[in-house]
N, C-alpha and C positions, 0 to 999 in steps of 0.2 A: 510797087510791083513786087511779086514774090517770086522767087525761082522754086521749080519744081521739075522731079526727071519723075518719066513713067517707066517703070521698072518691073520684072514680070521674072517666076520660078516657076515651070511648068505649065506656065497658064493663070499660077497665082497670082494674080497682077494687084499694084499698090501705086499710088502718087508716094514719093518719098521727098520731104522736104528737110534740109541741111538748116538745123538750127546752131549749128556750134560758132555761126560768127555773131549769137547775140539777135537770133531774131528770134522775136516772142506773137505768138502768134493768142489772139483770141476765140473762146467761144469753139473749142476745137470738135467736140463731138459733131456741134452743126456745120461746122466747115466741112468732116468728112463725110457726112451725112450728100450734101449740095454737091463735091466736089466727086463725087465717087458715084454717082446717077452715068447712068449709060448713055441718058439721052441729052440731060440740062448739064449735066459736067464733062468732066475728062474723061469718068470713066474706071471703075477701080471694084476692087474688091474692100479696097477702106485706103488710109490714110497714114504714111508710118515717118516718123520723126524722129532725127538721127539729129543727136546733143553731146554736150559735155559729161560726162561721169559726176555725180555726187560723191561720190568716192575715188579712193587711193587705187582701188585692187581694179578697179577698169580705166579702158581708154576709151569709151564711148558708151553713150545712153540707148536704146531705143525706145519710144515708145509706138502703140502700133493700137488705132484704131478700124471699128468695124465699118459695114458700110451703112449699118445703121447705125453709127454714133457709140457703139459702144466698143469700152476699150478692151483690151484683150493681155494678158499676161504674154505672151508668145507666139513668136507665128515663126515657123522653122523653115518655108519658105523665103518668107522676109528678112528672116536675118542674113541668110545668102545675100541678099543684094544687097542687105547693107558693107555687109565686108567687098562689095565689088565697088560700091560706089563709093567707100573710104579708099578703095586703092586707088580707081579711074582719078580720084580728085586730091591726089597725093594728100590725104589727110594726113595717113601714116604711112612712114616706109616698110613695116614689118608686118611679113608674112602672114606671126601669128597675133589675132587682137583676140582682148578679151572685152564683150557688149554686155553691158547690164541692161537686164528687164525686169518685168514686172515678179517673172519664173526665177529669179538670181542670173549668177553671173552665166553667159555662156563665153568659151573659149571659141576659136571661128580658125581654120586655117586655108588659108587663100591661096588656090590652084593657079596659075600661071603656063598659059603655053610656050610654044618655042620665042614668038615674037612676046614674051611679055603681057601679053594680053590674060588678063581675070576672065574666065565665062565658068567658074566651077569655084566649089570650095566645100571643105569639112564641117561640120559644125559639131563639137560635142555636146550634145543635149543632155548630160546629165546622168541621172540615178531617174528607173523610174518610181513610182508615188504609188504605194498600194495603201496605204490608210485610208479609211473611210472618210475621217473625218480633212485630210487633208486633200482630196481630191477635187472636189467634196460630194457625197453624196447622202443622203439621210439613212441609211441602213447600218447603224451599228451595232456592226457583229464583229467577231474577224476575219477577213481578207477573204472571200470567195470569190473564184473565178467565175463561176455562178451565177447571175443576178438574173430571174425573171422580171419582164417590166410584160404589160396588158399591153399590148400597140391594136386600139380597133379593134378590140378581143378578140385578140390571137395574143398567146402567149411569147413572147421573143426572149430568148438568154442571152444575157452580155456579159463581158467579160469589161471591167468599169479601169479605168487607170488614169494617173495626171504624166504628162510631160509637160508640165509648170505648168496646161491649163487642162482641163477634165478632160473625157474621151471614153465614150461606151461604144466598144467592140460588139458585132455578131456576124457570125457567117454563115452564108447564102451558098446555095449551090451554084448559082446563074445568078453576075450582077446584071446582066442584059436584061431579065426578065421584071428587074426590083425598082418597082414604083413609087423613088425614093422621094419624091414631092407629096408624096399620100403621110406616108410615115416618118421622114425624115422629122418637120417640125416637132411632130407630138413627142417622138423622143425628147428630142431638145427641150422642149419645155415642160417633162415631167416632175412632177413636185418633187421627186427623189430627186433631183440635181437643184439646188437651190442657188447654186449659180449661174443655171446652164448647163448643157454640156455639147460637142461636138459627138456626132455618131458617123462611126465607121462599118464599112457592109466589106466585109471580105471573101473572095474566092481562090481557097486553097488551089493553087497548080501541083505545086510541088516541093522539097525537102525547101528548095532553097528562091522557089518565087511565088506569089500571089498576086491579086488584082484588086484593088481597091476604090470605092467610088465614098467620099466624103461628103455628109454633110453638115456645113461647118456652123458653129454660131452664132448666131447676130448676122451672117452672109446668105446661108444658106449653100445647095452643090457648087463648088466650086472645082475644076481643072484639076487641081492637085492641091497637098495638106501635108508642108514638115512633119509637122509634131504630131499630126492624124497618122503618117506612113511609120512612122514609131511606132504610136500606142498597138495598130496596125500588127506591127511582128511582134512585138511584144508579148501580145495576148493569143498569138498565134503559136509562139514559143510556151508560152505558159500550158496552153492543153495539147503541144507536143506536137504540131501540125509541120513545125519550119524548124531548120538549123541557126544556128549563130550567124550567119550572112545569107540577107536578104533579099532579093530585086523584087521592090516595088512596082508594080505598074499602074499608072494611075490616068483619068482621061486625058491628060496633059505631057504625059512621056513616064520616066522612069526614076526612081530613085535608088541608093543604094544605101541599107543599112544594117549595122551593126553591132549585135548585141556584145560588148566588150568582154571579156574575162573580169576587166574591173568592174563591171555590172552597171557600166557608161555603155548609154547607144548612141555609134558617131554616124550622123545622116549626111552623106554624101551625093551632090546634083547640083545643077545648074543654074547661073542667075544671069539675067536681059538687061541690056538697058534696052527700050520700046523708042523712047524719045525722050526730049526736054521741052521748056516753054517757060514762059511766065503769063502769074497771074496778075489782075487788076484788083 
């Protein structure tokens, strides 16, 4: 039997299973692939796997598959719950952990209410990634916020960035209106991104909030998106749209983040546990 808890950040929801006592699981892309079906499995957005460090400098691994099977550098929803479910399951006593992924190390600091109780936490995500080639995207030039891509011949501009995994920005006047199952894929899979990429549609409110509907990679729309609500102000900061703190609104609630002085954006929100269970 295998244990697993269903866990969820805004609606990002993930099966997370605890490998740090030595459980080695096979064949993992098809396991999240089966296990993550809305209808023949649990149910998920993918599949994320909380281990031991290969290294000194962390105190825990993640890995985080899609729910088609594919693996993912980062999910900034996900690491939220991973730092809820190290606390819930006294992995570690300390506040603050540092998770390695596929993105490097992230540091995570774990919110606690009056009663003790985890339901929030910090996450520093980092420096963000304007290189072309480390994003990745095929157009090497240097760094424009610029990027026309063809969507369906309509010309669309992005504004292209990695928070450890890619992310092409553009904004919409009305997300209500944006027939993001028409266009969402074909972004995602243009040959300019040659690993992918996730794309985000943003609607300017104001200095210090917007509205964002994600569509993510290997998943497709989903509820909410860490590292999409990033890339998100990021490129919204970059053409001057938003301040240094943010409120994300995303279909699944709200995120809060910020772009640091040290040129770190710490994304701040919620993480669920749904339920637990085991499998066969």
């Amino acid at each position: 039997m295998l244990n697993f808890t269903k866990m969820t950040g805004l609606g990002n929801d993930y099966i997370y299973v605890d490998c740090t006592d030595g459980t080695k699981l096979k064949n993992i892309p098809e396991m999240a692939k089966k296990l993550s079906d809305r209808h023949f499995g649990i149910g998920a957005d993918g599949l994320i796997l909380i281990d031991k460090p290969d290294n000194k400098q962390s105190d825990f691994k993640m890995r985080i598959f899609n729910s088609d099977g594919s693996e993912a550098e980062m999910c900034g929803n996900g690491i939220r719950c991973v730092a809820k479910y190290i606390h819930d399951h006294n992995l570690s006593t300390n506040d603050k952990i540092a998770i390695d992924t596929l993105a490097g190390i992230k540091k995570v600091k774990i919110l606690e209410n009056d009663e003790g109780v985890c339901n929030e936490a910090i996450v520093d995500m980092g420096e963000p990634i304007f290189q072309d080639k480390n994003i990745p995207y095929n157009v090497y030039e240097p760094f424009n916020k610029d990027l026309d891509i063809n969507v369906e011949g309509e010309k669309m501009r992005f504004t292209v960035v990695s928070m450890g995994n890619p992310h092409a920005v553009t904004f919409v006047e009305d997300l209500d209106d944006l027939q993001i199952e028409m266009c969402g894929p074909v972004i995602e899979s243009n040959p300019i991104f040659p690993n992918r990429t996730n794309v985000e549609f943003v609607q300017i409110i104001d200095k210090n909030n917007i509205r964002v509907r994600v569509w993510e990679r290997g998943v497709g729309e989903t509820f909410a998106c860490g590292t999409g609500a990033c890339a998100a102000v990021v490129a919204s900061g970059l053409n001057g749209y938003t301040d240094e703190i943010v409120n994300v609104s995303l279909p699944g609630g709200k995120l809060k983040i910020e772009w640091g002085k040290d040129n770190h954006i710490y994304m701040q929100g919620p993480a669920t546990t749904v339920f637990e269970g085991k499998l066969e």
